[in-house]
C-alpha positions in Angstrom: 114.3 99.7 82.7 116.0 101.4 85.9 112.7 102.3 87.8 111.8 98.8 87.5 115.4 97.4 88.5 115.2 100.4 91.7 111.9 101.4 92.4 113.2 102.1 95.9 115.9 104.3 95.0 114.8 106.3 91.6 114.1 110.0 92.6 110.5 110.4 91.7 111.2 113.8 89.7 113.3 111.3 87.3 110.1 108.9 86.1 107.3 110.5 83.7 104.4 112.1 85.6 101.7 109.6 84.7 104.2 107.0 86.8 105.1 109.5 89.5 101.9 108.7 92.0 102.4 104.9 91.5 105.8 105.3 92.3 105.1 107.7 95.2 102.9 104.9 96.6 104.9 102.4 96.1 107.9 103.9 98.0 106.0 105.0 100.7 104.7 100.5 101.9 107.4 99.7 104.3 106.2 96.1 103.5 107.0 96.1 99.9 110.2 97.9 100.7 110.8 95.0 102.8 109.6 92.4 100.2 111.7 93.9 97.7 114.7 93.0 99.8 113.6 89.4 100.4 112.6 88.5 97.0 114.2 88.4 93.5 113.4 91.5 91.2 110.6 88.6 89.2 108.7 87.6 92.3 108.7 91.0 93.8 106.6 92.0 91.0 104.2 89.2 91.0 103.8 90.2 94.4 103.5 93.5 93.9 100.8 92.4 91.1 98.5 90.4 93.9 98.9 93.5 96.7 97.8 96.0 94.1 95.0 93.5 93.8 94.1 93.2 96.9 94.3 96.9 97.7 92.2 97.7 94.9 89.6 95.0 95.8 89.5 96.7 99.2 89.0 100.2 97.6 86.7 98.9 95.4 84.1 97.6 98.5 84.8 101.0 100.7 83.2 102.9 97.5 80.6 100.2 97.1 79.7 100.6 100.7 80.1 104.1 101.0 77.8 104.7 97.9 75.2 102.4 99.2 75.1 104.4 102.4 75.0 107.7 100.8 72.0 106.3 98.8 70.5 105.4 102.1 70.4 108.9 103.3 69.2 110.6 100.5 65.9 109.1 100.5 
């Protein structure tokens, strides 16, 4: 339960390695950093819920686009 308590503090090297590149990630946003201080531990992780969202939604159309333009060239 501590990395979810202190996901800002917890050295990296502590957490399992299938969590270590989430946590990398998630240490290196200045905004959530900055969200974690504003909100309660609950609404921090909602948030982080709908920005892990969003960032995948916008990952998910840079490969769609990116595939449909490599399929252009290859013609």
């Amino acid at each position: 339960m501590r990395i979810s308590a202190t996901p800002f503090s917890i050295d990296v090297d502590d957490v399992p390695p299938a969590l270590q590149m989430e946590l990398i990630e998630l240490q290196s946003s200045d905004a959530l950093c900055t969200k974690f201080g504003e909100l309660g531990l609950k609404e921090f992780y909602l948030h982080v819920k709908v920005h892990l969202r969003t960032v995948l939604f916008k990952n998910e159309l840079y490969e769609i686009s990116f595939s449909n333009t490599d399929n252009r060239y290859q013609s």
